[in-house]
C-alpha positions as CSV (number, residue, x, y, z in Angstrom):
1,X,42.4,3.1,-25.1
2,X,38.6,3.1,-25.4
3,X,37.2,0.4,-27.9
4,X,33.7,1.3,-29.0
5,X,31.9,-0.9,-31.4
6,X,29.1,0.1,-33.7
7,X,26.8,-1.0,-31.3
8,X,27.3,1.3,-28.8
9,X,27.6,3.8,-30.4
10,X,24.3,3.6,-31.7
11,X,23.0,2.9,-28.3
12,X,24.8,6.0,-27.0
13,X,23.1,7.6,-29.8
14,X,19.7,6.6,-29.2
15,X,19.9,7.2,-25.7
16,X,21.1,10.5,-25.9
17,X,18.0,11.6,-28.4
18,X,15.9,10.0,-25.2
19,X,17.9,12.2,-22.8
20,X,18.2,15.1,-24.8
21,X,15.8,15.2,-27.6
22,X,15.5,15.7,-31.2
23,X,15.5,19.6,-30.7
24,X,18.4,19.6,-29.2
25,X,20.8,17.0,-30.2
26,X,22.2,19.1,-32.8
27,X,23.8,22.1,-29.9
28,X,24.7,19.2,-27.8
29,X,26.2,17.6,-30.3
30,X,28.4,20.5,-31.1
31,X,29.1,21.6,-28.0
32,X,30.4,17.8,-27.0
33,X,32.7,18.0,-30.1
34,X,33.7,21.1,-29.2
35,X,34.7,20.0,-25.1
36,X,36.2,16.5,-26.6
37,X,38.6,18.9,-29.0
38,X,39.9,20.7,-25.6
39,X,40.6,18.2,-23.8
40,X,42.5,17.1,-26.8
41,X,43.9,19.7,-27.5
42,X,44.7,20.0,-23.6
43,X,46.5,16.0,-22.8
44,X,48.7,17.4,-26.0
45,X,49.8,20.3,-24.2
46,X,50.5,18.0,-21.0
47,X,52.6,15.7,-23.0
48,X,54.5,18.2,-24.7
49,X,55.4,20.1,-21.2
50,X,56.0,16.4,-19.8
51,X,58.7,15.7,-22.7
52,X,60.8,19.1,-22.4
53,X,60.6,18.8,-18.6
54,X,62.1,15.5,-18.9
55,X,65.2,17.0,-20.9
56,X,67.4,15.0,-24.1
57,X,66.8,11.0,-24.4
58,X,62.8,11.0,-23.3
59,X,61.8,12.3,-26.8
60,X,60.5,8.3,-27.9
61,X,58.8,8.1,-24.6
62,X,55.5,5.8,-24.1
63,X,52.8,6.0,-21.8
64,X,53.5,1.8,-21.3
65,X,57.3,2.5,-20.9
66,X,55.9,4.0,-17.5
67,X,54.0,0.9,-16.6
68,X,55.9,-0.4,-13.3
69,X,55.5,-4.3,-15.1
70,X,57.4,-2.9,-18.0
71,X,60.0,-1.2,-16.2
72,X,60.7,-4.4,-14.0
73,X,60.7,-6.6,-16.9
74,X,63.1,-4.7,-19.0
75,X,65.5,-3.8,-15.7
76,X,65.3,-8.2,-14.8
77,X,66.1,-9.0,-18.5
78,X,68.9,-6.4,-18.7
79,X,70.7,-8.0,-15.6
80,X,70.1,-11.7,-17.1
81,X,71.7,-10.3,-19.6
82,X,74.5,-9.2,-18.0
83,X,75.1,-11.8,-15.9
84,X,75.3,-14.1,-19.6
85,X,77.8,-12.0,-20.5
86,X,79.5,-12.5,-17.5
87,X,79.1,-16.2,-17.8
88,X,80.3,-16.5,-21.5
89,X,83.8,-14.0,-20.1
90,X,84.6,-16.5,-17.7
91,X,84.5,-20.3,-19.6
92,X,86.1,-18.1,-21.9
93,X,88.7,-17.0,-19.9
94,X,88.9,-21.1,-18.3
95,X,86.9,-19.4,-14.8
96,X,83.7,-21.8,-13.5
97,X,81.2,-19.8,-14.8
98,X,79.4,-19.9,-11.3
99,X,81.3,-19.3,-8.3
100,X,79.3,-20.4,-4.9
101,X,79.0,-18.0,-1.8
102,X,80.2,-19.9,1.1
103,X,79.6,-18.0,4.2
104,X,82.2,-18.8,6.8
105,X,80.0,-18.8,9.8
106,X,77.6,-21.7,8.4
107,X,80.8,-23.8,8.6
C-alpha cells in the first residue's frame, strides 16, 4: 500500500523536529501513534462488518478481487474457458467445432 524507504522517513523525521520541535516531538509522537492505532483499529472494524454483510462464500475476499480489471479478466477467461469446453464436446462428438451465424436477410 504505502512504500516508505529509509530515506523518507528520515526526512519526515527531520522535518517534523523543524515543524514541531525538540520539545515536543515526543507528545506528538505519541499522540500520532495513538490516531494511526484508531484508524487501524477502525478499517478492521469496516472489513469485518463488510464480510458478515456479505453472508457465506466472501470469507477469502480481497480488496483486488474488487478491482473492476480483475473482475473482467477472470469473468473473459471463465467464458474462453467454456467455450473450450464446448469446442473439445463437439470434435468429440464429430460436430464442426465452430458453427457460422448466417443471417438470412444478408442473403
Amino acid at each position: 500500500m504505502v512504500d516508505f524507504g529509509f530515506g523518507e522517513v528520515i526526512g519526515l523525521v527531520i522535518l517534523a523536529l523543524i515543524l514541531v520541535g525538540p520539545e515536543r516531538m515526543p507528545r506528538v509522537s505519541s499522540d500520532l501513534a495513538k490516531m494511526i492505532k484508531k484508524v487501524r483499529a477502525m478499517t478492521n472494524t469496516a472489513t469485518a462488518e463488510i464480510r458478515d454483510n456479505l453472508g457465506p462464500g466472501f470469507e477469502d475476499l480481497k480488496p483486488a478481487d474488487l478491482n473492476p480489471k480483475t473482475f473482467i479478466k477472470r469473468h473473459v477467461a471463465s467464458v474462453l474457458d467454456d467455450e473450450d469446453s464446448n469446442d473439445r464436446n463437439k470434435k468429440r462428438s464429430g460436430q464442426p467445432a465452430f458453427s457460422p451465424r448466417i443471417d438470412p436477410d444478408l442473403l
